[in-house]
MARFINU-26167 format. One record per residue (C-alpha): z, y, x; residue in one letter; residue number from 1. Coordinates in pm, whole numbers, plus 50000, padded with zeros to 5 digits. Example, Ala and Ser with C-alpha at 12.3 -4.5 7.8 and 13.67 -1.06 7.14 Angstrom:
% residues 2
- zz / yy / xx / kepa / mifi
- 50780 / 49550 / 51230 / a / 1 .
- 50714 / 49894 / 51367 / s / 2 .
END
This chain:
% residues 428
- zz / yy / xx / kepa / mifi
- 28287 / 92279 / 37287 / x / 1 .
- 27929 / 92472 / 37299 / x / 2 .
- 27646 / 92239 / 37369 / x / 3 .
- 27580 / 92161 / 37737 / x / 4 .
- 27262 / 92381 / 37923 / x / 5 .
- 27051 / 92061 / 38048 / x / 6 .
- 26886 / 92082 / 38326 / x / 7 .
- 26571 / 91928 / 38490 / x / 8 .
- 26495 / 91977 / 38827 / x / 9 .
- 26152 / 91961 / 39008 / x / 10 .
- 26103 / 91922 / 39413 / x / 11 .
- 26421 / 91760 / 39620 / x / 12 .
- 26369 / 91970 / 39887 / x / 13 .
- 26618 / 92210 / 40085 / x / 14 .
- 26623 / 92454 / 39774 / x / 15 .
- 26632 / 92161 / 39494 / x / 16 .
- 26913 / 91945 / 39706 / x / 17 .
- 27122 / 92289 / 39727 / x / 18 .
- 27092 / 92370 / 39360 / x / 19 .
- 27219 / 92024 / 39266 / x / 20 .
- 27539 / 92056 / 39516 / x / 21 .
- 27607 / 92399 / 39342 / x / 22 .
- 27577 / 92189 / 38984 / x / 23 .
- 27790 / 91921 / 39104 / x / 24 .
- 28082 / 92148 / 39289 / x / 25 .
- 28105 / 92418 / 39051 / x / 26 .
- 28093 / 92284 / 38758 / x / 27 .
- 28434 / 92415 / 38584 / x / 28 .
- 28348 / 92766 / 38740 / x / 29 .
- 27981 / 92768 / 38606 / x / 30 .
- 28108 / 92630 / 38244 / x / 31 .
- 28374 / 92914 / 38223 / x / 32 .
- 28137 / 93172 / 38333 / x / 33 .
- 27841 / 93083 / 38117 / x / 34 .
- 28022 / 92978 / 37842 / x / 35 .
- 27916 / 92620 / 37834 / x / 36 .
- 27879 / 92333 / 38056 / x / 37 .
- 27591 / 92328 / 38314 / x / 38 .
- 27418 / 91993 / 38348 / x / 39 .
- 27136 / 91787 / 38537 / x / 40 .
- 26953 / 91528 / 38298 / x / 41 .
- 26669 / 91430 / 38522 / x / 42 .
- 26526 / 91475 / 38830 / x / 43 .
- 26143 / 91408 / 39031 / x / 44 .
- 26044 / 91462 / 39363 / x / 45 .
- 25730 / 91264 / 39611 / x / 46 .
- 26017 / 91035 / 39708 / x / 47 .
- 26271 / 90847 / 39503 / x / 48 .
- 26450 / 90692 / 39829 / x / 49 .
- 26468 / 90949 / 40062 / x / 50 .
- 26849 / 91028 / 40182 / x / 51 .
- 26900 / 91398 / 40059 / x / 52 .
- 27298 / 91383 / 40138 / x / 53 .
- 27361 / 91461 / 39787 / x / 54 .
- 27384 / 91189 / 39493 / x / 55 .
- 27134 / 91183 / 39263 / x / 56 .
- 27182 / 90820 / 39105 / x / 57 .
- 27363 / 90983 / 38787 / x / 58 .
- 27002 / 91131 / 38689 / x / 59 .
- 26701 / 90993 / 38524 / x / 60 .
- 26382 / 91035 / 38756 / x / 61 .
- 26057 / 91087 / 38682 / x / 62 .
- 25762 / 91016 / 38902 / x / 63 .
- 25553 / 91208 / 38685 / x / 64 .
- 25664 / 91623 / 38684 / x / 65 .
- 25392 / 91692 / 38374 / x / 66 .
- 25695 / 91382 / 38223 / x / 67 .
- 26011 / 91529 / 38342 / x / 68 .
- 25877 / 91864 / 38138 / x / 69 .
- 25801 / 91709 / 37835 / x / 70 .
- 26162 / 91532 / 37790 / x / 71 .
- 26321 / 91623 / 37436 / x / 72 .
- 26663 / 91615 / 37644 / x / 73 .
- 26610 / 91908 / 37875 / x / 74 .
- 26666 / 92281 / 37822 / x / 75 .
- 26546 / 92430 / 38125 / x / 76 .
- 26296 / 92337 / 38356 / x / 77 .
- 26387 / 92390 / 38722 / x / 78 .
- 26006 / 92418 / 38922 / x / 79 .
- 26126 / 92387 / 39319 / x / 80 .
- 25805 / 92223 / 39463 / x / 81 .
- 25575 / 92492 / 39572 / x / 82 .
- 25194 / 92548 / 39562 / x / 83 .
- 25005 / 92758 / 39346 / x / 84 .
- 24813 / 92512 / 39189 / x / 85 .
- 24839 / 92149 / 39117 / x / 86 .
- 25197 / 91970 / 38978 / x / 87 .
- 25365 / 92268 / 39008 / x / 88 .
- 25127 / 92491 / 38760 / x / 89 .
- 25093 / 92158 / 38522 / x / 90 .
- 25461 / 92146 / 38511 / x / 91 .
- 25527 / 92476 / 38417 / x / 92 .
- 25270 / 92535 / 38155 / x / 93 .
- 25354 / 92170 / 38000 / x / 94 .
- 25708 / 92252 / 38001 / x / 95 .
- 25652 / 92606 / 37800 / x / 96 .
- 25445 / 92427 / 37587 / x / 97 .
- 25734 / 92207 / 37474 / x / 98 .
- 25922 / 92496 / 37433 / x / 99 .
- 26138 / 92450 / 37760 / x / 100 .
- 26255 / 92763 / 38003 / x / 101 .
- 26156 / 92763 / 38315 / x / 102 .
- 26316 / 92855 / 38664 / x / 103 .
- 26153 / 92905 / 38986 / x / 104 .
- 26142 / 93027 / 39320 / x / 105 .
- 25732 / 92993 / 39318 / x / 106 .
- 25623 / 93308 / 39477 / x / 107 .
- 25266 / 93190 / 39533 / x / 108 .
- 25210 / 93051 / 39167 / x / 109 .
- 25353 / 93364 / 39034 / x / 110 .
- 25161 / 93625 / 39290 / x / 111 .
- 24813 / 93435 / 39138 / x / 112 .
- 24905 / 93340 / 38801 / x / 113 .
- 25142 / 93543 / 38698 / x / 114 .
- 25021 / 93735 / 38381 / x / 115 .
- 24868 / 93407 / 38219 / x / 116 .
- 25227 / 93247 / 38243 / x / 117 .
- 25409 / 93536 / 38135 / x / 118 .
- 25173 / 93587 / 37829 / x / 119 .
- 25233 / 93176 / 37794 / x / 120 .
- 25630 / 93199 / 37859 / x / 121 .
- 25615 / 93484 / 37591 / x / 122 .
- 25374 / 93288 / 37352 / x / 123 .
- 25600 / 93014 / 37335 / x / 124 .
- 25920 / 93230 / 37307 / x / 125 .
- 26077 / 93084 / 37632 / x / 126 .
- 26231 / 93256 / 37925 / x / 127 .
- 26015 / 93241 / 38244 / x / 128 .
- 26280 / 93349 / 38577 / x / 129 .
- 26175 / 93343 / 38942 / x / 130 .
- 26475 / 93566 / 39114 / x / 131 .
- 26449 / 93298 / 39416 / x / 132 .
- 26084 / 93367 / 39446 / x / 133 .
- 26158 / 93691 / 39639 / x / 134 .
- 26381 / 93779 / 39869 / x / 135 .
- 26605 / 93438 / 39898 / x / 136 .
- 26979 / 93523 / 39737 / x / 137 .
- 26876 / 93915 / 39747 / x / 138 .
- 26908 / 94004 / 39383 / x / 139 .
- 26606 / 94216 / 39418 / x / 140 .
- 26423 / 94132 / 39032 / x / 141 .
- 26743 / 94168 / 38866 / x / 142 .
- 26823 / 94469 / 38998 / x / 143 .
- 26454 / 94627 / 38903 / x / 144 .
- 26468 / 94429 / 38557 / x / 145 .
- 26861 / 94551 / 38422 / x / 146 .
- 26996 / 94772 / 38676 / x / 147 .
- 26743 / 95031 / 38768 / x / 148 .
- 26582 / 95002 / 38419 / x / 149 .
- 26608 / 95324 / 38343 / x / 150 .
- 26444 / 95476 / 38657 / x / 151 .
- 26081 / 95577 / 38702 / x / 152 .
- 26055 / 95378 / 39038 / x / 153 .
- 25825 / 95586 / 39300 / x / 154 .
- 25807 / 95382 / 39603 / x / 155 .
- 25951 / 95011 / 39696 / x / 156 .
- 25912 / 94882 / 40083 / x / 157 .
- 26094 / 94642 / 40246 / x / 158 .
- 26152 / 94360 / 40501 / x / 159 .
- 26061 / 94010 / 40333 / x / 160 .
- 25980 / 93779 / 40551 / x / 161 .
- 26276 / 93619 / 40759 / x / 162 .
- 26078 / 93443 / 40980 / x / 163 .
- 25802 / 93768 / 41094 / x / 164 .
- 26161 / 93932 / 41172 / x / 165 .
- 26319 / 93667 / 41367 / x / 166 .
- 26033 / 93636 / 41570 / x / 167 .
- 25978 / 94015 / 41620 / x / 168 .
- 26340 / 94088 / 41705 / x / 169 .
- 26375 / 93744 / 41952 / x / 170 .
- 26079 / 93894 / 42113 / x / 171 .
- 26249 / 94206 / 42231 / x / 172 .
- 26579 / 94082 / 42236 / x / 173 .
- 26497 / 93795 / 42489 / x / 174 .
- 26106 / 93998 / 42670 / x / 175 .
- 25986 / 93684 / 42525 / x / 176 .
- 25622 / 93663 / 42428 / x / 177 .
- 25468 / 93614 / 42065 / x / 178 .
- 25380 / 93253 / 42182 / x / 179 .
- 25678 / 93135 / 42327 / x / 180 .
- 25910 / 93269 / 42013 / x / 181 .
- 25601 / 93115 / 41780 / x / 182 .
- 25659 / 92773 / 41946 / x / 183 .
- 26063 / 92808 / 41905 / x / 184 .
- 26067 / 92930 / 41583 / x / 185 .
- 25852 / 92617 / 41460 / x / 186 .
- 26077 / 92397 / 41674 / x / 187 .
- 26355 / 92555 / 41488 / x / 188 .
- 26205 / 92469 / 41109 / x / 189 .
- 26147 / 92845 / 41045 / x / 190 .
- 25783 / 92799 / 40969 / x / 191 .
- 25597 / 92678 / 40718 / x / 192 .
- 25381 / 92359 / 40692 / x / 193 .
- 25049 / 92605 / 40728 / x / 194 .
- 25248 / 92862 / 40971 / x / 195 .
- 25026 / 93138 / 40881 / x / 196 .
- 25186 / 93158 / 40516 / x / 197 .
- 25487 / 93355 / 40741 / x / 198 .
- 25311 / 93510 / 41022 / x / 199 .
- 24990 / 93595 / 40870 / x / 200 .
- 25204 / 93767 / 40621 / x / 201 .
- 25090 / 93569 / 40309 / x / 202 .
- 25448 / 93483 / 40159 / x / 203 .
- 25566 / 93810 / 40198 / x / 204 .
- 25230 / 93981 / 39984 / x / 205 .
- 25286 / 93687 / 39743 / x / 206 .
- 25635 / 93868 / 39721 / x / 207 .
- 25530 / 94194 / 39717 / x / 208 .
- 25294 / 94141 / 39429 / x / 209 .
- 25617 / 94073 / 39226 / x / 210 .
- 25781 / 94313 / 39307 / x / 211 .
- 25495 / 94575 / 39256 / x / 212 .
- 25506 / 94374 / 38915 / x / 213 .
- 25761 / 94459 / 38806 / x / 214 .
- 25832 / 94837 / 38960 / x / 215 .
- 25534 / 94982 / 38815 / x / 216 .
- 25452 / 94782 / 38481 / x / 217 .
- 25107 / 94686 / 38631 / x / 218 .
- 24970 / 94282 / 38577 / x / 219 .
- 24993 / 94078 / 38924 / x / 220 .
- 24736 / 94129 / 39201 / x / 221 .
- 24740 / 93963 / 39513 / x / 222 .
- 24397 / 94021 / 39618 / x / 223 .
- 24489 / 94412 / 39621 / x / 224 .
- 24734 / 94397 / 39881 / x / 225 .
- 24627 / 94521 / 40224 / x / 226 .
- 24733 / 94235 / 40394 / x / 227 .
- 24749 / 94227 / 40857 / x / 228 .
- 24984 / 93963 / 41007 / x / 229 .
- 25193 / 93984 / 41352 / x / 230 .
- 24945 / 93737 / 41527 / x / 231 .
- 24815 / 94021 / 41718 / x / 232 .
- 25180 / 94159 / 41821 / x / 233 .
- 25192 / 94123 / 42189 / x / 234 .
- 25536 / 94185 / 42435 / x / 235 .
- 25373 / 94536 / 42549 / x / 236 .
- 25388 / 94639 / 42154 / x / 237 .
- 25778 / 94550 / 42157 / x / 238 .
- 25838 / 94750 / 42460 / x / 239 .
- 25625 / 95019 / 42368 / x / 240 .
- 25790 / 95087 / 42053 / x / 241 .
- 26128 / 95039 / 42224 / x / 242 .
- 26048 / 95317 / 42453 / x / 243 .
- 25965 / 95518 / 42170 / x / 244 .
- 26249 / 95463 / 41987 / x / 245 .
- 26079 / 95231 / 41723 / x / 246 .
- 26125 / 94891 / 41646 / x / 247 .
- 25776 / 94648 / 41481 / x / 248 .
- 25828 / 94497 / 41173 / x / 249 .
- 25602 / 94329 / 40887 / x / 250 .
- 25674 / 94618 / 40641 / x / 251 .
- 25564 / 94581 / 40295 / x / 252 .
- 25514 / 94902 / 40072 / x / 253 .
- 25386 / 94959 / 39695 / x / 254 .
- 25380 / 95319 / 39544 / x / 255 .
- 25207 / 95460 / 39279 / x / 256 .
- 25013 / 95775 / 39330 / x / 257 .
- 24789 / 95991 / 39132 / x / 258 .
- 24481 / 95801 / 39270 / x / 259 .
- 24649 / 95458 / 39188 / x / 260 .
- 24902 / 95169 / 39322 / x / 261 .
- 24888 / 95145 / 39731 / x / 262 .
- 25009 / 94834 / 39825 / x / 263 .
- 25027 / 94677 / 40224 / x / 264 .
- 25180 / 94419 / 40411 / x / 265 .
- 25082 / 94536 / 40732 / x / 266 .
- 25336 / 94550 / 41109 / x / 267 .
- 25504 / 94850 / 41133 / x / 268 .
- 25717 / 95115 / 41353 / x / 269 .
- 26015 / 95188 / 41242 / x / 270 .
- 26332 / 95375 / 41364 / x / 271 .
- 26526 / 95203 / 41583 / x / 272 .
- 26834 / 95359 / 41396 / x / 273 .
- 26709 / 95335 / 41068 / x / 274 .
- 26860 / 95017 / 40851 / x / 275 .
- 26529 / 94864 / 40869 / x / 276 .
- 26517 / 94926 / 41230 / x / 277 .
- 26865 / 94781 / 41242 / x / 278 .
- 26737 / 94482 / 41086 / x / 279 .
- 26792 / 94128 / 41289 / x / 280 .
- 26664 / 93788 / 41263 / x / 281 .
- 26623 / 93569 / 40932 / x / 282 .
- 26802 / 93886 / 40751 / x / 283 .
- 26542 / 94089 / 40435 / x / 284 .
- 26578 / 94385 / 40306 / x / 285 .
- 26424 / 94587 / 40042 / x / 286 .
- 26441 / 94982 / 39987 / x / 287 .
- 26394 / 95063 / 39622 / x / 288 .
- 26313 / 95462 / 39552 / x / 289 .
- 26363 / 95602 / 39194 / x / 290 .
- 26350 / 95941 / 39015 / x / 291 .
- 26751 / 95907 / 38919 / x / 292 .
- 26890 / 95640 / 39170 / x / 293 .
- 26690 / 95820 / 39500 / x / 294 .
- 26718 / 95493 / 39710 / x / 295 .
- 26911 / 95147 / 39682 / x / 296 .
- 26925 / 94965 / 39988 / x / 297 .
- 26961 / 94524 / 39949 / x / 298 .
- 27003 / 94387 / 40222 / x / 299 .
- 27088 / 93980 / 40265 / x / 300 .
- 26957 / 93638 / 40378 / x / 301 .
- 26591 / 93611 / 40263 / x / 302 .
- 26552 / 93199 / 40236 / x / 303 .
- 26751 / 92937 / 40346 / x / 304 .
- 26936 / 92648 / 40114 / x / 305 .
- 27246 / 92816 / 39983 / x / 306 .
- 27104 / 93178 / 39933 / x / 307 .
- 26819 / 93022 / 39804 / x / 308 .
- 26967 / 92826 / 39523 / x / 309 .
- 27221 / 93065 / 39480 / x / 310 .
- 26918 / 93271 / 39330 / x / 311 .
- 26807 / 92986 / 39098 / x / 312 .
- 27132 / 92959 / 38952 / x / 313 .
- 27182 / 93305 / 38873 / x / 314 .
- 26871 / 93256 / 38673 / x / 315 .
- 26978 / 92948 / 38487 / x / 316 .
- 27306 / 93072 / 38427 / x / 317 .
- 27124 / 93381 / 38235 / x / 318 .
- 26991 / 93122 / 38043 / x / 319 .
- 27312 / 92947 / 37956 / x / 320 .
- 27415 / 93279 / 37823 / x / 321 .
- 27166 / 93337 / 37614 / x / 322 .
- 27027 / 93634 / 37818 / x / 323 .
- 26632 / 93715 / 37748 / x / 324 .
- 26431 / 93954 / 37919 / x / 325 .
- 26007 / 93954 / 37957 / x / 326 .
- 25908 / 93778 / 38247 / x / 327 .
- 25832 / 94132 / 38444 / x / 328 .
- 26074 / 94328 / 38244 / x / 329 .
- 25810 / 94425 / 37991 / x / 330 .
- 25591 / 94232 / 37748 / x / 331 .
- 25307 / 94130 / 37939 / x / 332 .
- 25061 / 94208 / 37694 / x / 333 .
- 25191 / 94589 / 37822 / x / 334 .
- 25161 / 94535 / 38181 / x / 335 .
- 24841 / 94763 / 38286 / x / 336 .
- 24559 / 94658 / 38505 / x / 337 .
- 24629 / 94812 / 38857 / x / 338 .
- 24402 / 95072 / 39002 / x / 339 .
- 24423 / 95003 / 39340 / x / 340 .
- 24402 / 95278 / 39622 / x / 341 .
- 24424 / 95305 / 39980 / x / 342 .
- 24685 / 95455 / 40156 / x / 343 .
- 24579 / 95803 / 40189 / x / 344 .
- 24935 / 95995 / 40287 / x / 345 .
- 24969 / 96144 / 40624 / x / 346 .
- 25136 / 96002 / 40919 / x / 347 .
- 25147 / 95911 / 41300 / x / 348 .
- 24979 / 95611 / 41411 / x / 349 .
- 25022 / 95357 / 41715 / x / 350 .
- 24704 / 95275 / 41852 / x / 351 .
- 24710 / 95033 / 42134 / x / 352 .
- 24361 / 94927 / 42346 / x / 353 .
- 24215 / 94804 / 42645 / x / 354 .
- 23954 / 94997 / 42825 / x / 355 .
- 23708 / 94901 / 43102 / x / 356 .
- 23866 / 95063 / 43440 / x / 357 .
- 23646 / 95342 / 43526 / x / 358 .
- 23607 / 95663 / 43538 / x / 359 .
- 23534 / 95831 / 43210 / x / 360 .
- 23681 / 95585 / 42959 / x / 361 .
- 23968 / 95713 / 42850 / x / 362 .
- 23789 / 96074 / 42796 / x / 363 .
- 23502 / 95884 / 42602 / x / 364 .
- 23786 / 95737 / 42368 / x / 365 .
- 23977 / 96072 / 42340 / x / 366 .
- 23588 / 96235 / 42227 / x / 367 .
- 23606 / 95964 / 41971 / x / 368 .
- 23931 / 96034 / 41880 / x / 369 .
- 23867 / 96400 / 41796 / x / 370 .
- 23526 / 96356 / 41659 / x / 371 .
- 23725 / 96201 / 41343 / x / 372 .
- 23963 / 96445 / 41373 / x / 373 .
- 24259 / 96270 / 41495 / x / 374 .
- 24502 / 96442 / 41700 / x / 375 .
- 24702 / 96314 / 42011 / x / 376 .
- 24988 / 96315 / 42078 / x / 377 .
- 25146 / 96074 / 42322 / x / 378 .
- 24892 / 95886 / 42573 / x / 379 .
- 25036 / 95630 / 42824 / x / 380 .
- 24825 / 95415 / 43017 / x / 381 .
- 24999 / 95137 / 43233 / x / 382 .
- 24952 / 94777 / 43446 / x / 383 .
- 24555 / 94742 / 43517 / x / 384 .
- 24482 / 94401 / 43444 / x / 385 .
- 24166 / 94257 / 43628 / x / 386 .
- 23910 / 94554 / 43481 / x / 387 .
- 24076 / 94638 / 43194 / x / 388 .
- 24324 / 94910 / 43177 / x / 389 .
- 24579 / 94933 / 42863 / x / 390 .
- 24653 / 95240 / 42754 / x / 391 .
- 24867 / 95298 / 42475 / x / 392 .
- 24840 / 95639 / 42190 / x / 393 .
- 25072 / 95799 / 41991 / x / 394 .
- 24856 / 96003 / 41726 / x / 395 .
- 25006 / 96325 / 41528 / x / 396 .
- 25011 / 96235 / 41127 / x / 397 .
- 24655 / 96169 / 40993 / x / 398 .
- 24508 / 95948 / 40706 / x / 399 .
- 24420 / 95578 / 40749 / x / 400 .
- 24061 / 95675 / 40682 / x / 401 .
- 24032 / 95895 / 40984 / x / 402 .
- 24222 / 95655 / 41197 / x / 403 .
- 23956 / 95385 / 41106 / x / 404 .
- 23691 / 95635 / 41147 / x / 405 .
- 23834 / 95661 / 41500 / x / 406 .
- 23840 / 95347 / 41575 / x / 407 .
- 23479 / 95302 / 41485 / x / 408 .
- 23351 / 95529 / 41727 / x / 409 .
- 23606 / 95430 / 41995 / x / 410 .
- 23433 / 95054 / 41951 / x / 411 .
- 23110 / 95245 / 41999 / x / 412 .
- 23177 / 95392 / 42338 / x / 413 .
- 23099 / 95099 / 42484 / x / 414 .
- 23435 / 95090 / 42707 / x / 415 .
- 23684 / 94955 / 42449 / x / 416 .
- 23764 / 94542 / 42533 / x / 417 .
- 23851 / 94406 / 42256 / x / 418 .
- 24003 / 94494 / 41889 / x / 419 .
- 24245 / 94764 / 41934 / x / 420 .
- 24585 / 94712 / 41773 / x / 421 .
- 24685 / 94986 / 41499 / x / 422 .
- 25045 / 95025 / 41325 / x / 423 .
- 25168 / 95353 / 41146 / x / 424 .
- 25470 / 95476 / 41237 / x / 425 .
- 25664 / 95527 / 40912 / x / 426 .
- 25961 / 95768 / 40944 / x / 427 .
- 26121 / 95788 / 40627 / x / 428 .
END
């Protein structure tokens, strides 16, 4: 029989625990399909004792990652603890260095260091995967990688964050405030440790970057992405937009245009009917445009154990096969700089603000307005609260520039309470 694929795994945590009950409950079905048996050597997480409801007393452990990487009696390398930095970085560089592959669902290492790792996994002549990195058990990087290979990709947006949509559609589902849903969705586990990873919309840049990667042979850069959480989201944006026939959501989009790559992670409006407007709870999904395909639609479960690990094994069982592709589906020493530009295209914009309650304000903001040439089209104002009034505008399409132009001589008037809240309304 071909050699067993030998497996070490990093991090015991939801992910980690699920990959091992795949391993252990598949294993005739994973040795058929890869060829050769699938195995798990050794293991290390913070805690040897902890009850995980899975067996792990048939592996070796390692307190010491940097160790469990360095084994002579391990293949692959499966990285499941998280963090940009620190064990997680040392174990994958250590374990390249001893000429191991390397699995893992690191978004956050990858969005950062990408492009040293890849030039390392390629160095050493090992395969670097991270399929679970984006998008939970989406096949999203496979799909750009193998599938859509041969198309000139022109735009990729999506829905990536399972927890920014939960909370967005329990808010209009149940006229719930951002608070309340905050406070049950971290009852409920959804959040992370640091919560602002997910609302803030941090892990779903991290997974942009990847993706932009990867779609437009350009080196990681996380620091280019315009990045605006849902913080700021309140229950009068939800019904607004349901009034208009929109639904929010924490919309990430990377094109490439003649001036360079636009990349955001920014709340949205979307169509109500559209199948990102459709979009409920935990759920992702990711639009892919390309000059030959037009648009592929993936839509599944964005994190969670099973998807999760279902992702990772997809990757090691490429492995087992003997697949190899570069670690962004080009050698890295290929992958371009990115020029980054701002969004510059035309569209409407929701502009929501409070102004003092009295007579002249709203024409002082609509002077504004026009001054940088923004056109209106909708204006609503509604429920006086204490001396502010609300007041909510729809603009006709415009640029980003002039929109922030606006805005800075709205704040000037002297009327406007507050920040203002701004989304574009993107129709197609």
């Amino acid at each position: 029989m071909t050699s067993p694929l030998r497996l070490g795994i990093a991090g015991l945590g939801t992910v980690g625990t699920g990959l091992v009950r795949i391993v252990q409950s598949h294993g005739d079905l994973l040795a058929q399909r890869a060829g050769r048996p699938i195995e798990i050597v050794a293991v290390s997480a913070r805690s040897r004792t902890r009850n995980r409801g899975v067996d792990i007393s048939d592996y070796d452990w390692e307190d010491d990652p940097v160790a469990l990487a360095r084994r002579t009696d391990i293949d692959v390398v499966v990285e499941l603890m998280g963090g940009e930095n620190g064990p997680a970085k040392a174990l994958t560089e250590a374990a390249m260095a001893a000429g191991k592959h390397v699995v893992t669902a690191n978004k956050a290492m990858l969005a950062i260091h990408g492009q040293e790792l890849a030039e390392a996994a390629e160095a050493h002549g090992v395969a670097l995967r991270f399929e679970a990195a984006v998008a939970g058990g989406i096949p999203v990087i496979k799909t750009l990688t193998e599938g859509l290979a041969g198309n000139r990709i022109t735009r990729v947006k999506g829905v990536m964050n399972g927890t920014c949509n939960y909370i967005l559609t329990r808010m209009e589902d149940a006229a719930l405030p951002y608070e309340t849903v905050f406070e049950e969705a971290n009852q409920l586990g959804y959040l992370e440790a640091d919560p602002t990873l997910d609302v803030g919309g941090i892990d779903a840049a991290h997974k942009l970057t990847l993706i932009s990667a990867i779609a437009f042979g350009v080196r990681p850069d996380f620091d280019a992405i315009a990045l605006e959480g849902i913080e700021r989201i309140s229950i009068e944006d939800i019904r607004a937009a349901a009034d208009l026939g929109l639904r929010i959501k924490l919309l990430g989009v990377a094109q490439m245009t003649g001036r360079g790559l636009e990349q955001s992670m920014t709340p949205c409006l979307v169509p109500a009917e559209s199948p990102l407007g459709q979009l409920k709870g935990g759920t992702n999904m990711v639009v892919i445009e390309g000059d030959s395909i037009e648009q592929v639609i993936l839509r599944g479960p964005g994190a969670g154990e099973g998807p999760t690990a279902s992702a990772v094994m997809g990757d090691v069982m490429d492995i087992a096969r003997g697949f190899r592709l570069s670690v962004f589906g080009q050698p890295a020493s290929t992958l371009e700089a990115p020029i980054s530009a701002k969004a510059m295209g035309s569209k409407p914009w929701y502009m929501r603000m409070g102004l003092l309650d009295k007579p002249g304000a709203l024409a002082k903001v609509a002077e504004a307005l026009g001054s940088a040439g923004v056109s209106i089209n909708r204006m609503r104002q509604y429920g006086h609260q204490d001396t502010r009034a609300p007041v909510l505008i729809i603009t006709h399409k415009t640029t980003r520039d002039a929109i922030d132009h606006a805005i800075a001589l709205a704040l000037k008037t002297g009327v406007v309470i507050g920040e203002p809240v701004v989304m574009a309304i993107e129709e197609d």
